[in-house]
Structure formats: C-alpha cells, structure tokens
N, C-alpha and C positions, 0 to 999 in steps of 0.2 A: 805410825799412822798408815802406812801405805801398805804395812803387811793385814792390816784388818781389811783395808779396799779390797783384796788379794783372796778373801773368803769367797766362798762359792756361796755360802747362804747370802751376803752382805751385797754381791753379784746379781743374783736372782732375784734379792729384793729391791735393787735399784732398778735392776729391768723391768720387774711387776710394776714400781712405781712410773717410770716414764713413759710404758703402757698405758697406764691407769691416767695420765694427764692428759696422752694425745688422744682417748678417748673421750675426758671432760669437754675438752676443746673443739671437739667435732660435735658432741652432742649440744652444748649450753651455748656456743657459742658468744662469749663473754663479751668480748667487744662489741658487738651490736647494741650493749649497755649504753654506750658512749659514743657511737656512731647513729646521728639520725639519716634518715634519706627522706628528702624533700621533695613532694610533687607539687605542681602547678596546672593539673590538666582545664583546660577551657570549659568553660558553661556548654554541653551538646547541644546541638540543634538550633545553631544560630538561624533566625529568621531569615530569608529570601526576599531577595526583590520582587515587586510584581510582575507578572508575564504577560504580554500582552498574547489573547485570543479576541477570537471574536471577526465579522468581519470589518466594521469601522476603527479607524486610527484610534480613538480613545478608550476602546474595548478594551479593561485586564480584568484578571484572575484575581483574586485577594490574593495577596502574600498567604505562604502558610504559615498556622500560628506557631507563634517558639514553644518550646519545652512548657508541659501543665504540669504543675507539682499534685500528685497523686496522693501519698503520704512522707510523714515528718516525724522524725525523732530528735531526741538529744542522747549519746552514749552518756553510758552511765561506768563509771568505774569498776574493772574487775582485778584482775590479779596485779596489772599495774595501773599508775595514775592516769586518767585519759580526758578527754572532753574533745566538743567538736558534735557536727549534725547528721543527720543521714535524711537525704532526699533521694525518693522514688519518683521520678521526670518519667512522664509518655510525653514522644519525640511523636512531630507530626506527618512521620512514617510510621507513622503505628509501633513502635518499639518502646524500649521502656529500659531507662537507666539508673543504675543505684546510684548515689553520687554521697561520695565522703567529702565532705563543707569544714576545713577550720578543724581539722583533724589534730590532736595532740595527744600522742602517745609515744611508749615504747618501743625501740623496735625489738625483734626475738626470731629465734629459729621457725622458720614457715608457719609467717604469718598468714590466716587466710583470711576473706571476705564470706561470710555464709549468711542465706537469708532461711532461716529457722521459723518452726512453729513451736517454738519452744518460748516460756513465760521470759520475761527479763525479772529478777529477783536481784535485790542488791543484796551488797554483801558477800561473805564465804561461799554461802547458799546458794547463789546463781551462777559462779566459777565453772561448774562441769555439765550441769544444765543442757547444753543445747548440742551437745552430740547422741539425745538421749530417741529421738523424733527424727521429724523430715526433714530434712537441710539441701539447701542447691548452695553448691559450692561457685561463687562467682571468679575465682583464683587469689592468687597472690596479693598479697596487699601490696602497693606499688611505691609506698612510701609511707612513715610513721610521723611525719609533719604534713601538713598542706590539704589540698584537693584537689580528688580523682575520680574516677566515672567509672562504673562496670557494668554490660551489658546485662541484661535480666533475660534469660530467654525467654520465649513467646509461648511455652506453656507451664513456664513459673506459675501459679496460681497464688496468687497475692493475699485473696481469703482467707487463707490458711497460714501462708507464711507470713508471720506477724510480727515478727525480729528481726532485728540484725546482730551476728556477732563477728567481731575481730576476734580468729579464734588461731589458738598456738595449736598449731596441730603435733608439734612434735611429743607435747606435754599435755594433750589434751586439757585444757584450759580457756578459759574466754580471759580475752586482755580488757573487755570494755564488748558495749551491750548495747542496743536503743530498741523500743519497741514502736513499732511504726502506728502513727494514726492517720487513718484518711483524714485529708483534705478539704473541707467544704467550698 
C-alpha cells in the first residue's frame, strides 16, 4: 500500500484533490448551512419627547412623529426557503429606512440587501431576475434570522425601485424576494 502512495501520478492527484477542497470551502462556504446569525435591531426613529418653545411655560412643539410606513412587502421564497416582511419607514428626519421584519432564511456566501426595479416572479424564473436592471445595493445582510434596518439613501428613487432581493452575490442568485407596495 505505501508503495502505490509513493506514485507521482497518485501524489499529484491527492494534491489536485486537496486543492480542489480548500477551494469548495472558500467559495460555498458550507457551514453557514448550519450556522444562523441572529439580529435584533430596534424599530428606528423612536419618537421624542416634546420641547418646550415658545415664550410662555406651557408653550411645546409636537413631538416628532415616529417612523411612517411608506411601502410593505412579504418575501417570497427563492433559491432557499425564506419568509419574513420588508418595510420602507421615512424617519422624521426625512430619511428612509428598509427594515427586514421576522426574517427567516438561509444564511450563504455574501448575502446582500438590494432594492431592485426588477419583477418579483416566483419560482426558478425569478432566481436570477434582479441583477438584470437598476439595483442600490444596501450592503450586507447583517443576519439570516431576525430584524434589521438599512439605510435607503436620499436619492434612491423608490418609483422605480419596486423590489427587494436578498441576493447571493457570490452565485448570483436571489435567496428570497418582496415586491414593495405603497402604503395608504
């Protein structure tokens, strides 16, 4: 047995092979299978106390109001199982937050947050979908259980971007999908 180990082809191919692993494991990153990461970020834009102006003692300002929900989705399952909401909050600093609600997925090799003008289509069919159009990439997805917030910059144009995907970027893929509806 030890003189077959001792081959130069039998050598080369155990080297090819143990190449060939530590590159599975860098790109698939398998263990994230089985490892979730958990967020809990706070509802933004907690409301304020009132301020007093004015010049009499009982003179205030109205509080400012909390977070307005803008638009509302539900993700919809893509390449892995998912569920969970997406809320577009304007903060009464005039900003605007995407917020991941009750999030349940997978996690995977760079996961991102993108808000797309691209259809939600279930199914095979809407997997590749949203890297095809305009996308503002929000960053990293900060956990594959729970809820998180991502800032929306302030010339996102919301008209247009009508989506949200949790998208693998490494494998170009969508993990899960919501199409956003305004709000009444």
């Amino acid at each position: 047995m030890t003189a077959f180990l001792r081959r130069p082809a039998v050598l080369v191919g155990l080297a090819v092979a143990a190449v060939l692993a530590v590159v599975a494991l860098v790109l698939f990153e398998p263990w994230k299978l089985v490892v979730d990461r958990t967020v809990d970020e706070a509802l933004p834009g907690a409301t304020a106390p009132a301020v007093p102006v004015g010049e009499g003692p009982k003179s205030t300002a109205a509080a400012p109001a909390g977070p307005v929900e803008l638009f509302r989705g539900e993700l919809i399952s893509h390449e892995h199982a998912s569920s969970g909401s997406v809320v577009v909050l304007g903060l009464p600093d005039g900003s605007r937050v995407l917020r991941l609600e009750d999030l349940d997925t997978s996690d995977g090799p760079l996961l991102k947050v993108w808000l797309t003008d691209a259809p939600v289509i279930e199914g095979r069919d809407g997997w590749f979908v949203f890297d095809d159009g305009a996308v503002v990439d929000l960053g990293e997805l900060k956990g594959n259980i729970g809820s998180s917030n991502y800032p929306v910059p302030a010339d996102a144009d919301l008209s247009r971007l009508t989506s949200v995907s949790i998208w693998c970027e490494r494998f170009a893929v969508s993990f899960a999908a919501a199409a956003l509806q305004p709000v009444a």
